[in-house]
C-alpha positions as CSV (number, residue, x, y, z in Angstrom):
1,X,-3.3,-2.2,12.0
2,X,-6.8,-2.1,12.8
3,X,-8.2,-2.1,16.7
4,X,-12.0,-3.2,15.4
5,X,-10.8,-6.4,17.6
6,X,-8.8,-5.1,20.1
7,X,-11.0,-7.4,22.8
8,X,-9.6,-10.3,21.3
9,X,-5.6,-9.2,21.0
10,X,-3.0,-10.4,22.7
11,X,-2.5,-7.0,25.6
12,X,1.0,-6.7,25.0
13,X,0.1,-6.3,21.2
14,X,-2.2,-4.6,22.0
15,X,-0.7,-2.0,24.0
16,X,2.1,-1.5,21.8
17,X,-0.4,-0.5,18.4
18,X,-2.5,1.9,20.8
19,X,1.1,3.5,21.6
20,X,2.5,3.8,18.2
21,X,-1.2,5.4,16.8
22,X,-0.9,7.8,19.7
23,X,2.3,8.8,18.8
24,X,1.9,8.5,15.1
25,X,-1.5,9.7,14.0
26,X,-4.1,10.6,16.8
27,X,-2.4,12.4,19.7
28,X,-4.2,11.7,22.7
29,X,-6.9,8.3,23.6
30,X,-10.0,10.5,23.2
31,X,-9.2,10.6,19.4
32,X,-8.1,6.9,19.3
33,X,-11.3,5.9,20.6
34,X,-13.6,7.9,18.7
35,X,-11.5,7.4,14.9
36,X,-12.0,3.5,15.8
37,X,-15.6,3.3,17.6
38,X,-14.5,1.7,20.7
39,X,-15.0,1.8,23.9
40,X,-13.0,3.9,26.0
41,X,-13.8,1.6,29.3
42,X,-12.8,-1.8,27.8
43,X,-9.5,-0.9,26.5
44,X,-8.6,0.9,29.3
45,X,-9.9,-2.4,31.4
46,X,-8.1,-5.0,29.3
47,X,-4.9,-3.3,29.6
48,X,-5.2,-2.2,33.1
49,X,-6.0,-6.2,33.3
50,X,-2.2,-6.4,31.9
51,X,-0.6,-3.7,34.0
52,X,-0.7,-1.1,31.7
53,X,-2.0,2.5,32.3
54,X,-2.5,5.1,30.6
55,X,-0.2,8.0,31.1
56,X,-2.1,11.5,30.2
57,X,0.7,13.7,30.7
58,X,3.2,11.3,28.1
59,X,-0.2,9.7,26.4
60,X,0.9,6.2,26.8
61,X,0.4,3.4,28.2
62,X,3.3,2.0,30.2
């Protein structure tokens, strides 16, 4: 699944496809970010928005 829209995405959705490409393909949000030409900021506003952080030491959000 792509993130090009992730503004627009339901958060829980959303949180759940950032977790699974963490796990499964990019390792830690710095990658994530940079493979899909988002901002950093905004995702990690729109799900803070939802009551999600992001977890360095697990690289999640929960």
């Amino acid at each position: 699944m792509d993130l090009v829209n992730f503004e627009k995405m339901d958060p829980i959705m959303l949180m759940s496809i950032v977790n699974m490409k963490l796990r499964d393909e990019y390792g830690d949000l710095d990658n994530l970010v940079k493979a899909f030409d988002i901002d950093k900021q905004i995702l990690l506003e729109k799900l803070a928005n939802a009551g999600f952080d992001y977890l360095p030491e697990v690289k999640q959000f929960r």
